[in-house]
C-alpha positions in Angstrom: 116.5 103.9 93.4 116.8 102.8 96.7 113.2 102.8 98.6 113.5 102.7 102.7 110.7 101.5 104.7 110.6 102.9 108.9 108.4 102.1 111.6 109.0 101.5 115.1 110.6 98.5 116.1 111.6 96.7 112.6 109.8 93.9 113.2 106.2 93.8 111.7 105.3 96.8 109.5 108.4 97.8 107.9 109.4 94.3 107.4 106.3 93.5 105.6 106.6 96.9 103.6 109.7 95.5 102.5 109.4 92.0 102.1 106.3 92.8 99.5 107.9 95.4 98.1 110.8 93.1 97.5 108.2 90.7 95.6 106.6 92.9 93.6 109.8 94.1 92.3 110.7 90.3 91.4 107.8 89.7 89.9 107.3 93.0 87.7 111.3 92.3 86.8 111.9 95.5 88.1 115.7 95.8 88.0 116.5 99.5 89.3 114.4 99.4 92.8 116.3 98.2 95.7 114.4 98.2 99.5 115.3 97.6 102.7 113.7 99.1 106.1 114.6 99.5 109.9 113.0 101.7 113.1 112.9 104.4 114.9 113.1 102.3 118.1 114.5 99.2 116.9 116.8 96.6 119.0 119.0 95.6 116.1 119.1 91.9 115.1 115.8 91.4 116.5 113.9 88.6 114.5 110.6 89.7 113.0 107.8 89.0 114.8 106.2 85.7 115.0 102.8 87.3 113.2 104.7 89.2 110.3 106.4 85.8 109.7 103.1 83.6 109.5 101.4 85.7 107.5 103.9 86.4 105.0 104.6 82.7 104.6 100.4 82.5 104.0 101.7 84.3 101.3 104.8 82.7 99.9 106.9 84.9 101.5 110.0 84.5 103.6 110.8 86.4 106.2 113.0 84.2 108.5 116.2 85.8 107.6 115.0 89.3 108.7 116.9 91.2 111.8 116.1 94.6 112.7 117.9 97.2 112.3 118.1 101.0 114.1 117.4 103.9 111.8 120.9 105.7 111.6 121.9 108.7 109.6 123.7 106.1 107.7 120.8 104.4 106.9 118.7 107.4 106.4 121.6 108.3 103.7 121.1 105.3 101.8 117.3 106.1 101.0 116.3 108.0 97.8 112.7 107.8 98.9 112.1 107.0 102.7 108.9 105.9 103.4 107.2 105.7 107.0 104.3 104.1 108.8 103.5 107.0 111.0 104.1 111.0 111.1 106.2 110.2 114.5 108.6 107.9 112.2 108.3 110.8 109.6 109.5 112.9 112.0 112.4 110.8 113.5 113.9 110.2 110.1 113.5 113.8 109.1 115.5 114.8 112.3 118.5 113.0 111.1 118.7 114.1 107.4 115.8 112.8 105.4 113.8 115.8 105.4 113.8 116.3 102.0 113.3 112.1 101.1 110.8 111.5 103.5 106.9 110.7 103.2 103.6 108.5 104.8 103.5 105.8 102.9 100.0 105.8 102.6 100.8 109.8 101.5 102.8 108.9 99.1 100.8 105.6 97.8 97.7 107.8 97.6 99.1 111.1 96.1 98.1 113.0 98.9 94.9 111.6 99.7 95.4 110.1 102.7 97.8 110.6 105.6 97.2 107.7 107.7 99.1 105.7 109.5 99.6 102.5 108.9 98.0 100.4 111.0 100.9 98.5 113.8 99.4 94.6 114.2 102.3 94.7 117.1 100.5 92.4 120.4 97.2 92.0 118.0 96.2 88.7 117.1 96.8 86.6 113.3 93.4 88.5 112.1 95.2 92.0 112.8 98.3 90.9 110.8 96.5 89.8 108.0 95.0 92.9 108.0 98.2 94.8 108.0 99.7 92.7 105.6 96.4 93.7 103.0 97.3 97.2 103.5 100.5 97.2 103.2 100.1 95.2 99.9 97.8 97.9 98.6 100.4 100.8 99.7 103.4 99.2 98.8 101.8 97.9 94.8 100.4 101.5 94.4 104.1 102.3 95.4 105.6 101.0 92.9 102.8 101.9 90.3 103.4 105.7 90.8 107.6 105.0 91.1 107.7 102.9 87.2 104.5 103.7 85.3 104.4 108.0 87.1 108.2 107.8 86.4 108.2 109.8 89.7 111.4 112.0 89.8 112.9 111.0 92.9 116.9 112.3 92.9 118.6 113.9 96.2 
């Protein structure tokens, strides 16, 4: 299963969605989850931003190597389960062929309890990362909670 993680520019939410996500897998020795992410208004090779990289180093986690990337239909393809920070990335992603793969994140982490958006630390201070990165860690564990212990059907 391929999870895909979308929000607007590809350089703090998504990033950090994947870059947990990423993680967690490694450390659960998860061997049949793969993740990646991009945006919905992305400029492609971007680096991610300077508080998405400090924070995830607080917590032993590299981001360094990350470059954005614009959501494609290509991209969209390669997702069995694409996961967004807000409905407007829902949306975007729908529009180009992911209608049928394509949830909130907190919708999905929740089952339906909450449809959120994630919060976007983009221009906010360390403080507003930090808490971005929290959520995200609760979204993206609960994630893969429902994904390997749910055995979630997720097939196109």
């Amino acid at each position: 299963m391929h999870l895909l993680f979308v929000c607007t520019g590809n350089t703090c939410r998504s990033p950090l969605a994947e870059a947990i996500a990423r993680h967690a897998i490694a450390e659960r020795g998860i061997t049949n989850i793969t993740v990646s992410s991009a945006g919905v208004a992305a400029w492609d090779g971007a680096a991610a931003s300077d508080g998405s990289l400090l924070v995830a180093m607080e917590h032993g986690i590299d981001l360094s190597t990350h470059r954005a990337r614009q959501l494609s239909t290509d991209i969209v393809e390669s997702g069995d389960l694409i996961l967004t920070m807000s409905e407007s990335h829902l949306t975007r992603a729908a529009e180009i062929g992911g209608a049928s793969r394509t949830q909130l994140l907190t919708s999905f982490a929740t089952k339906g309890r909450s449809d959120a958006s994630v919060n976007d630390p983009f221009g906010g201070d360390l403080d507003v990362y930090r808490d971005t990165y929290e959520e995200l860690h609760t979204l993206v564990h609960a994630t893969l909670d429902r994904i390997v212990h749910d055995q979630e059907p997720f097939t196109r």
